[in-house]
C-alpha positions in Angstrom: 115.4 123.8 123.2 113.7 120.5 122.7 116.3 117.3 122.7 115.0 115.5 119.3 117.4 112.4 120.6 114.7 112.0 123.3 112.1 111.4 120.8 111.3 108.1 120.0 108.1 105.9 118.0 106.3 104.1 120.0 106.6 100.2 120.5 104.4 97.6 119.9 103.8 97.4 123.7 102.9 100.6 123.8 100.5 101.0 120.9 97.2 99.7 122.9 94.5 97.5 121.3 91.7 100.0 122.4 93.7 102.9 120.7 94.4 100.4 117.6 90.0 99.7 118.0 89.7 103.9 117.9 91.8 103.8 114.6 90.3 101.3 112.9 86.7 103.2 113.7 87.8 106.3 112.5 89.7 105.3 109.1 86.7 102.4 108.6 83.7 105.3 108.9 86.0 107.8 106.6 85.5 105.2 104.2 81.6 105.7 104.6 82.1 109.9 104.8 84.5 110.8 102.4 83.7 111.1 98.6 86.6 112.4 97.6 88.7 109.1 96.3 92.4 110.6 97.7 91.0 110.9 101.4 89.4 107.3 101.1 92.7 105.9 99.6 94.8 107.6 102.8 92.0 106.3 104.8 92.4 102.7 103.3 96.1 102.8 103.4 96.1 104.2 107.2 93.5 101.0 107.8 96.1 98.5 106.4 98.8 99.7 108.5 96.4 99.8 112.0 95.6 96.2 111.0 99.3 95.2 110.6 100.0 96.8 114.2 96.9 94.8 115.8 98.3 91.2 113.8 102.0 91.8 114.9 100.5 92.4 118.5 99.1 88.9 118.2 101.2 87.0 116.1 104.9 88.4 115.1 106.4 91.8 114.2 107.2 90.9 111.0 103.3 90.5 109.4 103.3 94.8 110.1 105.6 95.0 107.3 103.3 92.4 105.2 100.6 94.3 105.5 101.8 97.7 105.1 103.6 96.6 101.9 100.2 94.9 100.8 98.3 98.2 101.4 100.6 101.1 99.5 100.5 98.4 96.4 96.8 98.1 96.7 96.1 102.0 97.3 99.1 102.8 94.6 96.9 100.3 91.6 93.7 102.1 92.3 95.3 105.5 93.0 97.2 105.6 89.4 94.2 104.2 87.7 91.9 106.8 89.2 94.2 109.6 88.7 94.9 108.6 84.9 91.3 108.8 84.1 89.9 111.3 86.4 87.6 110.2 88.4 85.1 112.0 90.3 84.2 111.9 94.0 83.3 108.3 94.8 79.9 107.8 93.2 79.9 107.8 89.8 82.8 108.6 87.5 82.5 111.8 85.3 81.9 111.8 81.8 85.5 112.7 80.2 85.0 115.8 77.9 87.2 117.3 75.2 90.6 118.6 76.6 91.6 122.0 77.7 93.8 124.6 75.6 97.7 123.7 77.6 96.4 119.9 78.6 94.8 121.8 81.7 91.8 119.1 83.0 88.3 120.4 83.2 87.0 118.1 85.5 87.2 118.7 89.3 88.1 115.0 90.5 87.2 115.8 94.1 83.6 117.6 93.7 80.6 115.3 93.5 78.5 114.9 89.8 75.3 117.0 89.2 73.6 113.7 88.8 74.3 112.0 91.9 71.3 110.6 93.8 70.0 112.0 96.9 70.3 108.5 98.9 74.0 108.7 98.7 73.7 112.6 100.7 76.1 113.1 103.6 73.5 112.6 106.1 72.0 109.2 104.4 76.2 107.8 105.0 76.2 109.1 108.5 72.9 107.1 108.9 74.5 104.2 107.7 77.4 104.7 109.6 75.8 104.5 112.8 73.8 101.8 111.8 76.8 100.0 111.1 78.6 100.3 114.5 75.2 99.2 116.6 75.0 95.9 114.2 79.0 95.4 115.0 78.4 96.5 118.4 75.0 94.6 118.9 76.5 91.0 117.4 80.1 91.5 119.8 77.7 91.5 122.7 75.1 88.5 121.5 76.9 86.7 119.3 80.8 86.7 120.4 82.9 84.5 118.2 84.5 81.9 120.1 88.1 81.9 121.5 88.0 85.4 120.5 88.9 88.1 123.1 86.2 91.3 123.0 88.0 93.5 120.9 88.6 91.7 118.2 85.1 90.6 118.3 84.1 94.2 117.8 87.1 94.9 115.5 86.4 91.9 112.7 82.6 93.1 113.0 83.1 96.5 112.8 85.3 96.0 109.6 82.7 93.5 108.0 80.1 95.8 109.1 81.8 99.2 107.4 82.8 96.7 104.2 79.1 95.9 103.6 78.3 98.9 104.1 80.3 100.9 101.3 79.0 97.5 98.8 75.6 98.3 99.5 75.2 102.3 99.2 77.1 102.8 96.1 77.1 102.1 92.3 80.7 103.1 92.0 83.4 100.8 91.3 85.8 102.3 93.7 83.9 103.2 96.9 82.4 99.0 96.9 85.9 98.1 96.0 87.4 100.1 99.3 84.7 97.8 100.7 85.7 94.9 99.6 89.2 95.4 100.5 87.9 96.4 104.3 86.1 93.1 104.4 89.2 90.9 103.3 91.4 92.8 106.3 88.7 91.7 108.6 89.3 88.0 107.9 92.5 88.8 108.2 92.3 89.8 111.5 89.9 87.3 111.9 92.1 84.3 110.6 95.3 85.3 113.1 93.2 85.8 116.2 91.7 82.8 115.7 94.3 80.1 115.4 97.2 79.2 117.3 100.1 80.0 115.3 98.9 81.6 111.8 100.0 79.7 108.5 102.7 82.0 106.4 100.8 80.2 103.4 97.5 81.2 104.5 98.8 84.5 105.5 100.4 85.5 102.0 97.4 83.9 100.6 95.1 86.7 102.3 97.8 89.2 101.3 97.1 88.1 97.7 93.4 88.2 97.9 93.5 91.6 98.3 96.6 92.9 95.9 94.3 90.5 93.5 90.8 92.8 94.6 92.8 95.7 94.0 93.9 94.6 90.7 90.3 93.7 89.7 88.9 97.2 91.2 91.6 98.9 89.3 90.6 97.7 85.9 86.5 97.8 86.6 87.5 101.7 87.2 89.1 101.8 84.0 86.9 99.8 81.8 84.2 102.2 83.4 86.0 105.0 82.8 86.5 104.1 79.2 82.6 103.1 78.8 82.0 107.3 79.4 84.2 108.5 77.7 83.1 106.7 74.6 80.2 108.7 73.8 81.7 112.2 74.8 84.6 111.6 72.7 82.6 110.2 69.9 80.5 113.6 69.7 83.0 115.6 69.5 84.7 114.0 66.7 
């Protein structure tokens, strides 16, 4: 029988920066693939806490708890809003319609709307996935930032490169917002590699950015939301 006291998590030591770049590269381009909004919100939350691993590697233990806190608060504001007015897969939100006999929902959150644009097809993301990692990997190797090592070269570009990418091939609030808060985790990665010894200020300030992005995200999704339901629930009155 297997001795469970032998079992133990990793440490920081152990957790390698080319197994924290595989992370990153797998939650970043789920963020691209997915359209359902809870896989993207697990993928973003997993991304927070690879990012807090790769800053406590370079700076102190402490900024994993930072950022892991940062993230479920994030996730948890755009997770209840989405939730509460039944959102769709990450394109465009549905139109509410009149409720169910029992409160039972007639919308299926997770399956994408009959209206949703050819572009934004599975194979168009994977497209633009791969575009993305040559453009991170092609400006690591020809334009290297300074006084950074390699990886997180290809790390900050990669996460630029995936945030600009879910801004640019969607209409929908939530999928640019996961974006946006993949960008803002790229400066912070990029602000701690590059300096010396990182400012608490600047850190908690970065921290704020994003709770703030989330907040904003959160309540564009539910203003949207509200914008389609208006008409549905006006014709059936």
């Amino acid at each position: 029988m297997m001795d469970l006291s032998a079992l133990s998590l990793p440490t920081l030591d152990q957790i390698t920066t080319p197994l924290l770049m595989l992370g990153l590269f797998v939650t970043a381009g789920l963020l691209i693939l997915l359209s359902g909004w809870r896989m993207s919100l697990l993928a973003l939350l997993a991304q927070y806490v690879l990012v807090g691993l790769w800053l406590a590697k370079l700076y102190r233990p402490e900024i994993l708890l930072l950022k892991a806190l940062t993230g479920v608060v994030a996730v948890a504001m755009i997770y209840l809003v989405a939730a509460e007015t039944h959102w769709g897969a990450i394109r465009l939100p549905f139109r509410r319609i009149s409720p169910a006999p029992n409160g039972i929902s007639l919308i299926d959150e997770e399956s994408p709307p009959p209206d949703q644009p050819g572009i934004m097809g599975l194979g168009f993301r994977l497209a633009a996935l791969i575009l993305a990692a040559v453009a991170a990997y092609g400006l690591t190797t020809n334009y290297p930032l300074s006084d950074l090592p390699a990886d997180v070269n290809l790390a900050f570009y990669w996460l630029c490169a995936a945030g600009l990418v879910c801004l640019l091939i969607s209409r929908d609030v939530i999928y640019m917002g996961l974006g946006v808060l993949g960008l803002i985790s790229g400066l912070d990665l990029f602000y701690v590699a590059v300096v010396d010894i990182p400012d608490v200020t600047v850190l908690g300030l970065v921290a704020g950015m994003s709770l703030m992005a989330a907040l904003v995200i959160a309540r564009t999704a539910d203003m949207a939301a509200e914008t389609l339901a208006g008409p549905a629930d006006g014709g059936g009155s």
